[in-house]
C-alpha positions in Angstrom: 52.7 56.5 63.1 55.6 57.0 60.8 57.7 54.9 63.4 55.3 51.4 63.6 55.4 51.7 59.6 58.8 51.1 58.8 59.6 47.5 60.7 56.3 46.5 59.1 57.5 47.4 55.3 60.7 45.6 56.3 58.8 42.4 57.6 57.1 42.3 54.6 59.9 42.5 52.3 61.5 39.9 54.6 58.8 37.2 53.9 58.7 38.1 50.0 62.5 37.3 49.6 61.8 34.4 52.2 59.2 33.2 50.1 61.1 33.9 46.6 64.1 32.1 48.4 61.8 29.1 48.5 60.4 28.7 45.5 63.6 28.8 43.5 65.0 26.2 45.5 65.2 23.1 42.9 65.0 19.4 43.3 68.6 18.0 42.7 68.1 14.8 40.9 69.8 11.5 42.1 73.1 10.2 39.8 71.4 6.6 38.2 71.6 3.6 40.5 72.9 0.5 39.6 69.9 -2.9 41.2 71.1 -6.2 41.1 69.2 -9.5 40.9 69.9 -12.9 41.6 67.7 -15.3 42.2 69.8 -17.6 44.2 71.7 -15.5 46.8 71.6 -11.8 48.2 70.8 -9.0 45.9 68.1 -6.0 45.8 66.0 -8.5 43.8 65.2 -11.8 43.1 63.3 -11.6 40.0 63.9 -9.3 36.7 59.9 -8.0 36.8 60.2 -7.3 39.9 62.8 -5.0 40.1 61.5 -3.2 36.9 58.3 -3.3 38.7 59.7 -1.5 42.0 59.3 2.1 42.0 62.9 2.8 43.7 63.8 1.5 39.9 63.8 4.9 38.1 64.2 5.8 34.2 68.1 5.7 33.6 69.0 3.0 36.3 70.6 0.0 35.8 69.5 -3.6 36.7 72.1 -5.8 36.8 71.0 -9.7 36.7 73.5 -11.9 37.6 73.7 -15.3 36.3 71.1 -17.7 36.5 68.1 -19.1 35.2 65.2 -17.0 35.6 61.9 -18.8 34.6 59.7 -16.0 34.1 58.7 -13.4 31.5 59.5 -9.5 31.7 57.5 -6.1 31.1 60.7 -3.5 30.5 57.8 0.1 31.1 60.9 2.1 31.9 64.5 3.9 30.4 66.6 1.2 32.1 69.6 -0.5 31.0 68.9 -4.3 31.9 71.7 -5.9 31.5 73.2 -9.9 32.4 75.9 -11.0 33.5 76.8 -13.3 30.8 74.8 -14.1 27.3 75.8 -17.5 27.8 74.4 -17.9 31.2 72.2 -15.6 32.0 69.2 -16.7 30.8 65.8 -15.7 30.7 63.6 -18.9 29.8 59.5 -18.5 28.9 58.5 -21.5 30.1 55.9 -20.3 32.2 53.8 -17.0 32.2 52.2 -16.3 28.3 53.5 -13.4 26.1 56.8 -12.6 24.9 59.9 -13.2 27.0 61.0 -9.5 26.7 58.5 -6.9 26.2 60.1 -3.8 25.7 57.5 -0.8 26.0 59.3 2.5 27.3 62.0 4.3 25.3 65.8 4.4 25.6 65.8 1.2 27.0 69.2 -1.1 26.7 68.7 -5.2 26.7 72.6 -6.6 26.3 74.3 -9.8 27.9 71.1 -12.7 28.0 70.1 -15.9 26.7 66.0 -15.7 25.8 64.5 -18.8 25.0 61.5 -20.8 24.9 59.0 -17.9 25.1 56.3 -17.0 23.4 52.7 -19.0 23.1 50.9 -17.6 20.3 51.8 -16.6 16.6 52.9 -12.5 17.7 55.2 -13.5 20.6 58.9 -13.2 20.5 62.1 -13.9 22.7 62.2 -10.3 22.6 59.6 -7.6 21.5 59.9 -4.0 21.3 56.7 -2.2 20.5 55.7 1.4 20.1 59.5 1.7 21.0 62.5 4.2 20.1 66.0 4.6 20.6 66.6 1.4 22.6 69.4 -0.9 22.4 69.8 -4.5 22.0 73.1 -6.3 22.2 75.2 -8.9 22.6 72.4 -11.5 23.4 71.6 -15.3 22.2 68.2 -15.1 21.2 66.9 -18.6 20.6 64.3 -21.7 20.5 61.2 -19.3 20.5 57.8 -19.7 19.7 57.4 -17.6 16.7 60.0 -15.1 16.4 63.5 -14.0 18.0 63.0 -10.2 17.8 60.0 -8.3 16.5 59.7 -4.9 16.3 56.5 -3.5 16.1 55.9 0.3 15.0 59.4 1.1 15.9 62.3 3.4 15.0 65.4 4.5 16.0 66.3 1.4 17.7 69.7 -0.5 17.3 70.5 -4.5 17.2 73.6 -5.4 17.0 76.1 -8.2 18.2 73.4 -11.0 18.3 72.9 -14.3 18.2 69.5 -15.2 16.8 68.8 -18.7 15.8 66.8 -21.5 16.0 63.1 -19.7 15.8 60.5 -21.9 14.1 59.0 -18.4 12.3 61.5 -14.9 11.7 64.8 -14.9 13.2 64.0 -11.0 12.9 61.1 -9.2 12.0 60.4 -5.7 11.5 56.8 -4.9 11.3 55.8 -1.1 10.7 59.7 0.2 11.6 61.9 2.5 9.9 65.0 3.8 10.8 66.1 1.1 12.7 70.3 0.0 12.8 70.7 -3.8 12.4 74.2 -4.6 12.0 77.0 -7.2 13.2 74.0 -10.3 13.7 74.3 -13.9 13.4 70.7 -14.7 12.3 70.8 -19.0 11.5 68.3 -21.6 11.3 65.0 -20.1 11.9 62.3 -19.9 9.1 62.6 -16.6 8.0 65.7 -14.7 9.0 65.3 -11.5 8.7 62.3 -10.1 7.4 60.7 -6.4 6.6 56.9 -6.0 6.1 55.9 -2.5 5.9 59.1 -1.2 7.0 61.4 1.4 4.8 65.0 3.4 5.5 66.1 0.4 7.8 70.1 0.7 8.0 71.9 -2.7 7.5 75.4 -3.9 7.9 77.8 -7.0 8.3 74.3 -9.1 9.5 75.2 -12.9 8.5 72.4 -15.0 7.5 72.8 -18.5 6.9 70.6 -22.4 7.5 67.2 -20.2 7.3 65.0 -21.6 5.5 64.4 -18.5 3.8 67.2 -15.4 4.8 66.3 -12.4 3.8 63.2 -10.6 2.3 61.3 -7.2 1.9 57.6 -6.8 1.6 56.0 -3.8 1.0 53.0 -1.5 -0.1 54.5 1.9 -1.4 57.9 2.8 -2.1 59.1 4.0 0.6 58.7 0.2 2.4 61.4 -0.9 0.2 64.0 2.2 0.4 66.9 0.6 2.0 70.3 1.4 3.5 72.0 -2.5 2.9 75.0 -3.2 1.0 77.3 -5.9 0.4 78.7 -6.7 3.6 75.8 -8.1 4.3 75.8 -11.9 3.3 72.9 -15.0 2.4 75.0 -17.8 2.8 77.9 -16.6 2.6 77.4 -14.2 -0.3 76.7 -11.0 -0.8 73.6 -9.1 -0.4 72.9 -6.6 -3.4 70.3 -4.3 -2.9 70.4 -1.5 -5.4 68.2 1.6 -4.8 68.0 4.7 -7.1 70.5 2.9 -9.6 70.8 3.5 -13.4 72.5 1.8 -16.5 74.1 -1.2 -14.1 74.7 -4.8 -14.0 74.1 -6.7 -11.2 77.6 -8.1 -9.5 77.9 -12.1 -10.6 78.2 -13.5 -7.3 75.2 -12.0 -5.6 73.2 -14.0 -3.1 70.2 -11.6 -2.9 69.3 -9.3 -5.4 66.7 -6.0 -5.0 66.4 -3.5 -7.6 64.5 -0.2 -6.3 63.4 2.7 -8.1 65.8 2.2 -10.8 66.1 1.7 -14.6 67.6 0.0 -17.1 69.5 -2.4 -15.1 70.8 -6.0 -16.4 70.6 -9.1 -14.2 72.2 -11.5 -16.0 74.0 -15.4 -15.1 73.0 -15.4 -11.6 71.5 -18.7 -8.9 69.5 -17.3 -6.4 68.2 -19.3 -4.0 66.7 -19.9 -0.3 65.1 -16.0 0.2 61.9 -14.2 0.9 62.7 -12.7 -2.9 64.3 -14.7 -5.0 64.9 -11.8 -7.4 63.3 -8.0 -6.7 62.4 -5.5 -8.9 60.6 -2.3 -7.3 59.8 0.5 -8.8 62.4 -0.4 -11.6 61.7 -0.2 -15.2 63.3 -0.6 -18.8 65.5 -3.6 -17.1 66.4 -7.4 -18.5 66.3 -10.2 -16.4 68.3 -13.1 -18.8 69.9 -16.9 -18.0 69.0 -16.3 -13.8 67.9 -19.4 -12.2 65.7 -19.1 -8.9 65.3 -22.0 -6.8 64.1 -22.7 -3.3 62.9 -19.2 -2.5 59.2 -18.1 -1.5 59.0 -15.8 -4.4 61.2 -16.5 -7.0 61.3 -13.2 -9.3 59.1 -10.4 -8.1 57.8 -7.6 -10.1 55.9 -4.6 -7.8 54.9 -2.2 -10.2 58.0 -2.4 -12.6 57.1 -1.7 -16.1 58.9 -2.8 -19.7 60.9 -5.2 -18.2 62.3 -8.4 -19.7 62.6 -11.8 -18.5 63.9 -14.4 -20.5 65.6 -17.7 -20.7 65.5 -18.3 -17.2 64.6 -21.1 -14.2 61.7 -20.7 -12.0 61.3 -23.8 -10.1 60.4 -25.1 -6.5 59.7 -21.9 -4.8 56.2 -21.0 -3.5 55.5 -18.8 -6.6 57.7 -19.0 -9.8 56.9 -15.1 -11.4 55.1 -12.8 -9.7 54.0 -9.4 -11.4 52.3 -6.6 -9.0 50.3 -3.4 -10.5 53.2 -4.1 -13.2 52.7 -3.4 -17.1 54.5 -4.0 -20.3 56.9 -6.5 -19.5 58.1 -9.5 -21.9 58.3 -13.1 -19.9 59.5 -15.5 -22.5 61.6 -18.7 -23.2 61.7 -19.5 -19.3 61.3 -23.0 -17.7 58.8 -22.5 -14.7 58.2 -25.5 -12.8 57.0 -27.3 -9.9 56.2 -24.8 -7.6 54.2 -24.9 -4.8 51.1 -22.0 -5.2 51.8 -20.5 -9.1 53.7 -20.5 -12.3 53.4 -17.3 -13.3 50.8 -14.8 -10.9 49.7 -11.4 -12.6 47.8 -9.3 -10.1 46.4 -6.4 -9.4 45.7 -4.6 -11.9 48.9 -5.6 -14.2 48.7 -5.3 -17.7 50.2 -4.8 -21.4 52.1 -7.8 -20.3 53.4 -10.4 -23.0 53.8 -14.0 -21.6 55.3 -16.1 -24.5 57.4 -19.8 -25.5 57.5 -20.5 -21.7 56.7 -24.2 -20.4 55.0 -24.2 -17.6 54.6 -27.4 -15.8 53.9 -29.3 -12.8 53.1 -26.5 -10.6 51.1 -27.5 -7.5 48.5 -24.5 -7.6 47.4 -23.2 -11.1 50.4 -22.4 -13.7 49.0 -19.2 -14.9 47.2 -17.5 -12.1 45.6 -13.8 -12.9 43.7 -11.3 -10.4 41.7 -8.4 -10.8 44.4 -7.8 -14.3 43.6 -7.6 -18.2 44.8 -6.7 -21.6 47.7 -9.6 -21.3 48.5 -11.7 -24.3 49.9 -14.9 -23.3 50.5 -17.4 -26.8 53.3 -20.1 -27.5 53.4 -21.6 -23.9 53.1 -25.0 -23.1 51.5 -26.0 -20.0 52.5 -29.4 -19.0 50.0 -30.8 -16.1 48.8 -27.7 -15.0 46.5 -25.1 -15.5 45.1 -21.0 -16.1 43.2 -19.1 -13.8 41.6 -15.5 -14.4 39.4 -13.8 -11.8 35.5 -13.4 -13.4 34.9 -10.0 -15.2 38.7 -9.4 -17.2 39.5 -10.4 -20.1 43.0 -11.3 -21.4 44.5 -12.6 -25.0 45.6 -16.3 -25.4 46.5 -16.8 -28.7 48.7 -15.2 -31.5 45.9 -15.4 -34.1 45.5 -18.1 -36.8 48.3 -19.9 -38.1 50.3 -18.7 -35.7 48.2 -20.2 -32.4 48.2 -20.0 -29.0 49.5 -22.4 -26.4 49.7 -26.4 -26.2 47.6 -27.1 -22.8 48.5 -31.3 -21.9 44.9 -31.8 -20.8 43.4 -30.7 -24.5 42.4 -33.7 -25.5 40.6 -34.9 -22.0 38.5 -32.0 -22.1 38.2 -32.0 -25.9 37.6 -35.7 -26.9 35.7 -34.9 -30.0 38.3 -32.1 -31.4 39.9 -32.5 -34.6 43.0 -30.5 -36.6 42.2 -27.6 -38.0 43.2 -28.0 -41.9 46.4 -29.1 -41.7 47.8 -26.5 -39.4 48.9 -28.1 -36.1 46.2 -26.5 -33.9 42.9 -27.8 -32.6 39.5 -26.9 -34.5 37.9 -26.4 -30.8 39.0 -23.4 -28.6 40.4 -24.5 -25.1 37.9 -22.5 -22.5 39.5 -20.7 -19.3 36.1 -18.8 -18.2 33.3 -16.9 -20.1 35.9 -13.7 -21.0 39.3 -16.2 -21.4 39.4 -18.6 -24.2 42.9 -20.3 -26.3 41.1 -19.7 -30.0 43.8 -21.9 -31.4 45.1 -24.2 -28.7 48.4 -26.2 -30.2 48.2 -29.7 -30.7 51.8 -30.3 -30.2 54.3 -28.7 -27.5 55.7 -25.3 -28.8 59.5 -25.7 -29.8 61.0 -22.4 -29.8 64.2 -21.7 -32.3 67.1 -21.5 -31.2 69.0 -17.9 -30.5 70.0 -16.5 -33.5 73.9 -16.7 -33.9 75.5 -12.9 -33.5 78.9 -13.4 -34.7 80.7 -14.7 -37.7 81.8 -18.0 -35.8 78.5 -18.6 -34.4 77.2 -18.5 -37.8 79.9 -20.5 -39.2 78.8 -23.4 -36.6 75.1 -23.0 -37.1 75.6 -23.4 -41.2 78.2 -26.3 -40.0 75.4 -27.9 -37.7 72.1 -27.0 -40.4 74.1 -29.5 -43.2 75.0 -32.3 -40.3 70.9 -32.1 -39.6 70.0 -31.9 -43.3 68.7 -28.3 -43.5 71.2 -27.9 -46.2 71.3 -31.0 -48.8 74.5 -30.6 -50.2 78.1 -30.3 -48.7 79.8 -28.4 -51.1 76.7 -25.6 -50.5 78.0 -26.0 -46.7 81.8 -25.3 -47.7 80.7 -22.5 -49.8 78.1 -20.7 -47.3 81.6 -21.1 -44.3 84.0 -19.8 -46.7 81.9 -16.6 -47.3 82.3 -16.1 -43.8 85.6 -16.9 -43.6 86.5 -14.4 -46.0 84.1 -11.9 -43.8 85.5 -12.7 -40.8 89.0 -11.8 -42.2 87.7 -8.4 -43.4 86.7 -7.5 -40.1 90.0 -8.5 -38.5 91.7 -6.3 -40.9 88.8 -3.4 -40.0 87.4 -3.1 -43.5 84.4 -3.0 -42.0 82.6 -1.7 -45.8 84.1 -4.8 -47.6 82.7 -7.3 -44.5 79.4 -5.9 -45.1 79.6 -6.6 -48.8 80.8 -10.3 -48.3 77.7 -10.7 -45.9 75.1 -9.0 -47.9 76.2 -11.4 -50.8 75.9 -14.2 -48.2 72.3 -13.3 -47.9 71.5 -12.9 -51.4 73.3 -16.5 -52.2 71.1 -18.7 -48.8 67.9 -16.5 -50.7 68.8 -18.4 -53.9 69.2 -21.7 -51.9 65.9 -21.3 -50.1 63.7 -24.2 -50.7 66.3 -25.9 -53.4 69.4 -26.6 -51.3 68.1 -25.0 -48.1 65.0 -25.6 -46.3 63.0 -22.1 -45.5 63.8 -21.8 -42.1 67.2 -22.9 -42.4 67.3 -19.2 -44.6 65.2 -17.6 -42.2 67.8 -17.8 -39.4 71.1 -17.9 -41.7 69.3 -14.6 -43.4 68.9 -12.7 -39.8 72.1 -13.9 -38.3 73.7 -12.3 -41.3 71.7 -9.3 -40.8 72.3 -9.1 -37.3 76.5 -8.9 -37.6 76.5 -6.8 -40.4 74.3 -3.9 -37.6 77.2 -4.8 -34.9 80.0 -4.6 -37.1 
């Protein structure tokens, strides 16, 4: 017995190692495999779907299309690199099947060395689309002539477009919907509608992308901070000049020869002596408070200066005109617009919305703007006075209430159709404003509508010269009566300006304050009272710079 057990014991260990053998035994996985189409002569393939449809076509393969034009339209559902022969004729045309010419679904997927055009039927379609998509590659392709867009991304990240030609789109050259963390750098994005464009889309990484001939170049939209967190500086370009996109920035001016400007989660910044023109955002301020926005002209831009919940901000002496919306403030509070021309744009003048307030809209004209000139939604507790609107109109949403005068004598705004509505209306003793309020809705009402177009002053001089020409120009208008008043008032100055030269600062001050005391002797004799008023203040005003 002891003999039969022992080959039996040594059988079974035989087939346990056998079987233990077997079952570490692993699959050795093939290197990648290069496929080539052609559609005209001998290859693996003769269409690009079908060889990404195939299932010898693995994840990490490469199809290689050679050139050719290849009318169809192509689902990429794997990790392949699909790469042409040449961008300039290799070309993958939509006319044909519907959707978008490339449809990129799968991750790590590389698109380089194509034409796509004509593709796309329908308002989503691209040349190329990557959805629900990471960490693929697109490069070195001429992306043109499509329906709506060149490349969208849809909810994703981690991708990279570079090298590209992208032009000639009737909607977005490219547009990022719902994608962060995306590396778009070294494009050529020309003569679509929209170049490039971000909706919903935040920590985006841009660099030397050239945007030029779009209708509109470059924009950001958003709905919380983080969509407007960007990575972008100036090698970007808008025509030719530089983007600046300031995040997280404090106590700044903004570089003179911007093209775009955004301003993000920042504060007390100074934009100042700038043209911006032919973007998604004229000017940008998010998240960015305490900041002046003075003598910038926006033109030709779909929103020409944007406030998203920015508060006591300043805007001032500036141009507004032909973009879709000349000022736009968003949930944004305590911010002065005043002395700016806003004009003949195509929705609104000046839109306050949601939920804005504490604003102050003053001695702006507003005129000719194709929608309403002052347009308010779902926002109260503004005071808007002094403005004239010339052929156009105010517009606040039913329930909220907002301020549109200054009180009586000072008034409130001159409105060029006054006197259509208001036939019967007459001049209220004397004082330049209407005896008959000018009615917005039941909760909006101008108390003391102007009968005459507000004339604002002119700045107040803040140096000794400036003053000097002001008194010089107030006796050549008649403001002061007498000439030898004129030669006195300059030679005052004169003799300040000289104590300042010679930094005896004390002695200027007491030249000036006697300068004030001698135009408050003069005031309504020589001198007419605002003729003293802004003598008196521009004095005032150099002696607290000296």
């Amino acid at each position: 017995m002891e003999r039969k057990a022992v080959p039996i014991i040594m059988l079974t260990l035989l087939i346990i190692s056998m079987l233990t053998l077997a079952f570490n035994i692993q699959t050795v996985r093939a290197e990648p495999k290069t496929w080539y189409v052609d559609d005209d002569g001998p290859a693996d393939f003769h269409t690009i779907q079908e060889a990404i449809s195939s299932p010898e076509v693995k994840d990490g393969d490469t199809v290689f299309v050679k050139t050719g034009t290849y009318f169809e339209k192509v689902i990429v559902n794997k990790s392949v690199l699909l790469i042409g022969e040449d961008n300039d004729t290799t070309i993958i045309d939509g006319r044909g099947p519907l959707g978008p010419g490339v449809n990129v679904t799968s991750d790590k997927v590389t698109i380089s060395g194509f034409t796509i055009q004509y593709c796309g039927d329908w308002y989503a379609d691209s040349g190329l689309l990557l959805y629900h998509c990471n960490d693929t590659l697109v490069a070195g392709n001429i992306i043109k002539n499509n329906v709506y867009s060149g490349i969208g991304l849809a909810a994703s990240s981690d991708n990279n477009i570079t090298n590209n030609i992208i032009t000639d789109n009737p909607y977005f050259g490219v547009l990022l919907a719902e994608s962060g963390n995306n590396n778009i750098s070294d494009n050529v994005v020309s003569k679509n509608a929209h170049g490039v464009y971000f909706a919903g889309s935040g920590n985006n990484f841009l660099r030397d992308n050239h945007m030029q001939d779009n209708y509109y170049n470059f924009g950001v939209l958003g709905i919380s901070l983080v969509d407007f967190i960007q990575d972008i500086d100036d090698s970007n370009t808008v025509e030719g000049k530089p983007i600046c996109y300031f995040v997280n920035r404090h106590d700044e001016r903004i570089p003179p020869d911007s093209g775009y400007v955004a301003i993000v989660n920042s504060t007390n910044m100074v934009v100042r002596d700038l043209e911006l023109t032919k973007n998604d955002n004229g000017l940008l301020l998010a998240n960015t408070n305490s900041s002046i926005v003075e003598n910038v002209t926006v033109t030709g831009n779909y929103g020409g200066i944007e406030l998203w919940k920015s508060d006591g901000n300043s805007i001032s002496n500036s141009i507004a005109s032909n973009n879709q919306a000349g000022i736009r403030m968003e949930t944004s509070h305590s911010t002065a617009v005043s002395r700016n021309l806003i004009s003949n744009n195509n929705q609104f003048g000046i839109s306050i919305v949601s939920g804005s307030t504490s604003n102050i809209i003053s001695e702006n004209t507003i005129s000719n703007n194709l929608g309403y000139g002052i347009f308010i939604i779902e926002s109260e507790g503004n005071t808007l006075y002094h403005n004239n609107l010339v052929n156009d109109y105010a517009y606040v949403s039913t329930g909220y209430t907002n301020t549109w005068d200054d009180g009586y004598p000072s008034g409130g705004n001159y409105w060029s159709d006054y006197e259509e509505r208001y036939p019967d209306a007459i001049e209220l003793d004397g004082s330049g404003i209407w005896d008959t309020p000018y009615v917005i809705n039941e909760n909006n009402q101008d108390n003391y509508p102007l009968m005459e177009r507000w004339s604002p002053r002119p700045p107040i001089p803040t140096t000794t010269d400036e003053l000097k020409t002001e008194i010089e120009e107030l006796g050549s208008e008649g403001e002061i009566d007498n000439q030898g008043i004129v030669r006195s008032l300059i030679a005052k100055l004169d003799t300040a300006q000289k104590l300042v030269d010679k930094e005896k600062i004390d002695e200027a001050v007491m030249v000036l304050e006697d300068f004030i005391t001698q135009v408050q002797e003069l005031s309504e004799i020589h001198i007419t009272v605002e003729a003293a008023d802004i003598l008196i203040q521009s004095a005032e005003y150099i002696m607290s710079h000296l």
